[in-house]
C-alpha positions in Angstrom: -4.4 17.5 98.2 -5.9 19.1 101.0 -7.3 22.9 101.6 -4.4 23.8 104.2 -1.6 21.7 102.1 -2.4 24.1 99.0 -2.4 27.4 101.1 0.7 26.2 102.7 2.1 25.8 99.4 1.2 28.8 98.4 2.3 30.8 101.2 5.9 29.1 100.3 5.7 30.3 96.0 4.7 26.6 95.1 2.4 25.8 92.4 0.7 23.8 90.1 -0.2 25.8 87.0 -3.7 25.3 87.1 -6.2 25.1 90.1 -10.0 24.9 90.4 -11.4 26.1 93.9 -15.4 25.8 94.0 -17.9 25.3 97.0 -20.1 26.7 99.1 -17.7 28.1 101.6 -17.0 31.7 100.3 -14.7 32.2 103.2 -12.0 29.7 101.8 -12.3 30.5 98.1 -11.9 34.1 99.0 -8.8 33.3 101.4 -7.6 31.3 98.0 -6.9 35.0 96.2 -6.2 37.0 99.3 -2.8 34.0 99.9 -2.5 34.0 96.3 -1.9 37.6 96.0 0.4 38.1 99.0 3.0 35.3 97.4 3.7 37.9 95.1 6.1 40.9 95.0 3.5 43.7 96.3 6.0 46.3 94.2 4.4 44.4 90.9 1.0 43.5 91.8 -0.1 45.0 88.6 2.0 44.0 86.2 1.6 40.2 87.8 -2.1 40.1 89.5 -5.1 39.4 87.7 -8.8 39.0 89.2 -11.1 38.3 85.8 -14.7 38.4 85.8 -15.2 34.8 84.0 -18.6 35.6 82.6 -17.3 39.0 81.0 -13.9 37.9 78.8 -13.9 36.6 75.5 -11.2 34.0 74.5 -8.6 36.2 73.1 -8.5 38.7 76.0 -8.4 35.4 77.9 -5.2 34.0 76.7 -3.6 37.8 75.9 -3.9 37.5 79.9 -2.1 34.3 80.3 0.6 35.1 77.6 1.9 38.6 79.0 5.1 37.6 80.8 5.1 38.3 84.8 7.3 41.8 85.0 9.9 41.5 87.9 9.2 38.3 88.8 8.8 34.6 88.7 5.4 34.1 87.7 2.2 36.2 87.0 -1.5 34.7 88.4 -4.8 35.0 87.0 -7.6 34.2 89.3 -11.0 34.0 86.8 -13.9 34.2 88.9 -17.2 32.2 88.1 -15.7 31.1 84.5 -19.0 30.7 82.0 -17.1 27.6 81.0 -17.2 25.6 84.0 -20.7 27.6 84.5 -22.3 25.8 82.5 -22.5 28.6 79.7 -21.6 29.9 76.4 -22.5 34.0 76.1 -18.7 34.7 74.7 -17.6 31.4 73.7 -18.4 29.3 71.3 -18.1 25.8 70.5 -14.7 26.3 68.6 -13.5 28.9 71.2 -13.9 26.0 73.8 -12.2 23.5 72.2 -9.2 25.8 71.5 -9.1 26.8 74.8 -9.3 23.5 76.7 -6.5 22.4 74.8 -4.5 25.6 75.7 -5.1 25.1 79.0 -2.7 21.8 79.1 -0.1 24.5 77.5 0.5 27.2 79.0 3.3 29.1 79.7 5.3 28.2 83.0 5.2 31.5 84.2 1.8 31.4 84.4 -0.4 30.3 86.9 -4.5 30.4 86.3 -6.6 29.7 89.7 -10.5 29.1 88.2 -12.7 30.5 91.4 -16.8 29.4 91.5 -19.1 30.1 94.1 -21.0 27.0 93.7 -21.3 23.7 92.2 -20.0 22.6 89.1 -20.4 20.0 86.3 -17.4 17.4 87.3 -17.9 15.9 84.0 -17.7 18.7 81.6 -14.5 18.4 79.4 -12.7 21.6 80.7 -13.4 20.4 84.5 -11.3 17.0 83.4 -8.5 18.8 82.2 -8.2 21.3 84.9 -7.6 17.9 87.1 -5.4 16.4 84.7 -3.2 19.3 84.9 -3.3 20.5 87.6 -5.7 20.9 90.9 -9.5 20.7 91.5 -10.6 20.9 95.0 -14.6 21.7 96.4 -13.9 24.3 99.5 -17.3 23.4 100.9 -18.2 24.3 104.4 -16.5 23.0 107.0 -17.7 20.1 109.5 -16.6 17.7 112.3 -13.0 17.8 114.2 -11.8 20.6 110.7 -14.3 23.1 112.3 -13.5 22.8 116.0 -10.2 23.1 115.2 -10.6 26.2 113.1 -13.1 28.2 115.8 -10.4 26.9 118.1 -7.7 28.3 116.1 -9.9 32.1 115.6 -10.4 32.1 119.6 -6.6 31.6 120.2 -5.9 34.0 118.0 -7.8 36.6 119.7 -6.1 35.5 122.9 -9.6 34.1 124.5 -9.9 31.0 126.3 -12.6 28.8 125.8 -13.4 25.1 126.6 -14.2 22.5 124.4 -17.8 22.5 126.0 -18.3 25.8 125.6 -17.1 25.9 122.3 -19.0 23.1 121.3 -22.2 25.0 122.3 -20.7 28.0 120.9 -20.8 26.2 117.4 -24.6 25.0 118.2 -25.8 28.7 118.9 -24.5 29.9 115.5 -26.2 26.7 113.5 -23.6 27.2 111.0 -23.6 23.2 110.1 -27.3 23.1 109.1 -26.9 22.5 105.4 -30.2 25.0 104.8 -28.1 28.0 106.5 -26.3 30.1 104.8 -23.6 30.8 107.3 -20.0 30.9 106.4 -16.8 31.2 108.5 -16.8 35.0 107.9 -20.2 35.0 109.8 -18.5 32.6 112.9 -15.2 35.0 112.7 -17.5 38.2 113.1 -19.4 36.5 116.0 -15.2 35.3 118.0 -14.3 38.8 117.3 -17.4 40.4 118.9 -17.1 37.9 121.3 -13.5 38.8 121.9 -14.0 42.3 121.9 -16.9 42.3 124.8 -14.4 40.0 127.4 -10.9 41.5 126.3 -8.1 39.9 125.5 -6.7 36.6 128.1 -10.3 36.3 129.4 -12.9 33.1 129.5 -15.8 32.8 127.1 -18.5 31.5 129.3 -22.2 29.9 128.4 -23.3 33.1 129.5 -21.9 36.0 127.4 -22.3 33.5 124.2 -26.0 33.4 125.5 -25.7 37.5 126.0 -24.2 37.4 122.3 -25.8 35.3 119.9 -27.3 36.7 116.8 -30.5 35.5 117.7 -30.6 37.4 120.6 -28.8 41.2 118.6 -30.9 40.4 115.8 -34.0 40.6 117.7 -33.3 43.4 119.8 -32.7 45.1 116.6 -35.7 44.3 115.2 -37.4 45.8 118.0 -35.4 49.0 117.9 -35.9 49.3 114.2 -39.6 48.8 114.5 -39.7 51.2 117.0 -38.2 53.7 114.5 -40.7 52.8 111.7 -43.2 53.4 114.0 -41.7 56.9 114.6 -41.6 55.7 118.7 -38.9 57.9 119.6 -39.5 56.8 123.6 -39.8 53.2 123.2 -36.6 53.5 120.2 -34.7 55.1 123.3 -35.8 52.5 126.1 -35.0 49.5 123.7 -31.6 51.0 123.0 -31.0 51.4 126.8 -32.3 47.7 127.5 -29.1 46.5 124.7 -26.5 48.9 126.8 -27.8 47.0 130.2 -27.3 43.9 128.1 -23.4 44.5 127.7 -23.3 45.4 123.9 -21.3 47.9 122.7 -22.1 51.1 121.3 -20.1 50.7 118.3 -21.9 46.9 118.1 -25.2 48.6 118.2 -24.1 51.2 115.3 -22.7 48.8 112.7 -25.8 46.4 113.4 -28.1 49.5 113.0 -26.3 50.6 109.7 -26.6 46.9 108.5 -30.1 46.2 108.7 -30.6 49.5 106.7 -27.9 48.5 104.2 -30.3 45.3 103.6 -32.9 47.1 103.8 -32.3 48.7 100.8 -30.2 46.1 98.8 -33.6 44.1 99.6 -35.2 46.9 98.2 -33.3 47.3 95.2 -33.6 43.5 94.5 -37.2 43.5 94.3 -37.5 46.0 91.8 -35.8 44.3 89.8 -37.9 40.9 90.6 -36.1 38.9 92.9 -38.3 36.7 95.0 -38.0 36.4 99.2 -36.1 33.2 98.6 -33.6 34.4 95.8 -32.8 37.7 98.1 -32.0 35.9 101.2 -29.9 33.3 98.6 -28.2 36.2 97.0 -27.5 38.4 100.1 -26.2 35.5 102.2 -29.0 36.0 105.1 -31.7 34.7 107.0 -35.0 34.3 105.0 -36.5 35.7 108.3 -34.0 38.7 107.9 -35.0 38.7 104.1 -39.0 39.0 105.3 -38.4 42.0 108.2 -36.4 44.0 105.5 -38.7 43.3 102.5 -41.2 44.8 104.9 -38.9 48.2 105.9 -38.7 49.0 102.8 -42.4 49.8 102.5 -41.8 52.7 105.2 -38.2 53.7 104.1 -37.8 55.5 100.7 -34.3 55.3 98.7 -33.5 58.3 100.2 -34.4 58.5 103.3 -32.5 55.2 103.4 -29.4 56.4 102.0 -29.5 59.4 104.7 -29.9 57.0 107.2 -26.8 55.2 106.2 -24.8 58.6 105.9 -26.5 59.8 109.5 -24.8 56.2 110.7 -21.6 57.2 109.3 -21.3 60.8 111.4 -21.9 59.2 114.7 -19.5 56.6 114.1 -16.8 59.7 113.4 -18.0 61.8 116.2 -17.8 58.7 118.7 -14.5 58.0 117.3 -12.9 61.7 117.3 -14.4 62.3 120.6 -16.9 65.2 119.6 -19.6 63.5 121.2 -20.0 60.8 124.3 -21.1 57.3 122.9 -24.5 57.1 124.9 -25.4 60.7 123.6 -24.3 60.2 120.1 -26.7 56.7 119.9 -29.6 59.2 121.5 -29.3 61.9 119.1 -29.1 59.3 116.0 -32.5 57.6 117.4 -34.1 60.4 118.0 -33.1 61.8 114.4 -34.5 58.7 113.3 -37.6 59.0 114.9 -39.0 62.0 113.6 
């Protein structure tokens, strides 16, 4: 079966009792639980909505969780995230517990429906794997590529009500590099970029070569860059002029907050992650960024303390209110904060 015949299915109550969703594509696995969940009664979600962390239950909790009957409805789900299973490893099972609970898995109760979710790769020929695909439904939700993707970007932009051609959104595609096997885009990052895209032109406009040129992450992320530097560097005047030189460029003040608040926020996840040993590499791996993103933060967090850094974030938070209630004008508000900033 096929990604978009399974959510269709879903959308319409039809199961299989077992599924295994893994990949590289976060976007889809996620989208997996959120269709998953809304097939349900939202009155019951409780009573018939599980999301189990699959490297922190033991087997009997396991199956306790599959044997409660579904309360005011047909069927109950359990989504187990990153099973240690189908991980690869055994810190609450053992041998036995494995055995007994592959072989439960090809009885269990109708009303139950069990939707294994891994970020990653998995083992196609361990045991439980097999039976998952005897039983039921194992599909890899890795990132999309060819004629699947243009139609999805396609599909984002339409929604949105932006009109784009296929050359345009061809080059659209090239700009965000999300193909190249070594990125670690997903299609939450290419939704992000359609919706900033969509919120610069407004809605039943054309997306030009031009304002994806104006737009593209490489070209924010640097101007960030420069603007944070500045503000390391305690340059309140050249902070001010590099914020004015993105305003002449045609981004937003509320796209110039949130990318501001952001880098920060990595800034000190990065920082937080090192002390507890993670290399460059690993960060970028587990944060889901750029390794040159990874390398700029690793180096803010030299000249940003853990507090300072967390009243940065807050300082973030009461512009965005007073832009957003009106207590201050936008331009003002994005001077004061870099001028708090800078000293």
């Amino acid at each position: 079966m096929q990604y978009k015949d399974i959510i269709k299915d879903m959308k319409k109550g039809v199961y299989h009792k077992l599924y295994l969703f893994y990949g590289k594509e976060s976007y889809l696995l996620d989208n997996v639980i959120k269709v998953s969940k809304e097939s349900l009664n939202e009155s019951f979600l409780e009573f018939n909505f599980s999301i189990i962390d699959g490297k922190e239950i033991n087997l009997q909790d396991l199956i306790n969780a599959v044997e409660t009957l579904p309360f005011m409805d047909e069927k109950k789900i359990i989504i187990l995230k990153d099973f240690e299973l189908i991980k690869g490893k055994k810190k609450l099972f053992s041998q036995e517990d494995e055995k007994k609970f592959i072989d439960y898995l090809e009885n269990i109760p109708n009303t139950s429906i069990i939707i294994f979710i891994v970020y990653g790769d998995i083992d196609k020929k361990k045991s439980i794997v097999k039976t998952i695909q005897e039983n039921g439904v194992v599909l890899n939700c890795d990132k999309l590529t060819g004629n699947e993707l243009v139609k999805w970007v396609h599909k984002k932009f339409k929604e949105n009500k932006i009109q784009i051609n296929q050359t345009d959104l061809m080059y659209f595609l090239t700009i965000q590099d999300y193909e190249n096997k070594n990125s670690s885009k997903t299609l939450s990052d290419l939704e992000n970029e359609i919706n900033k895209i969509a919120f610069f032109v407004g809605k039943d406009n054309k997306v030009t070569k031009e304002i994806i040129d104006k737009l593209s992450p490489r070209k924010i992320d640097n101007d960030i860059f420069r603007l944070i530097d500045a503000i390391e560097a305690k340059n309140a005047t050249l902070a001010i002029k590099t914020l004015r030189d993105m305003i002449l460029d045609g981004q937003s003040h509320f796209m110039i907050l949130s990318m501001i608040a952001r880098q920060f926020k990595i800034v000190l996840q990065c920082k937080e992650l090192r002390m507890k040993g993670y290399s460059s590499k690993l960060i970028s791996q587990k944060l889901g960024i750029h390794p040159y993103v990874a390398t700029k933060a690793l180096r803010y967090s030299q000249s940003f303390d853990d507090e300072r850094l967390i009243n940065i974030l807050n300082d973030c938070l009461e512009i965005d209110f007073s832009i957003k209630n009106g207590l201050l004008n936008d331009t003002l508000a994005l001077d004061v904060l870099i001028t708090n900033l800078c000293t």
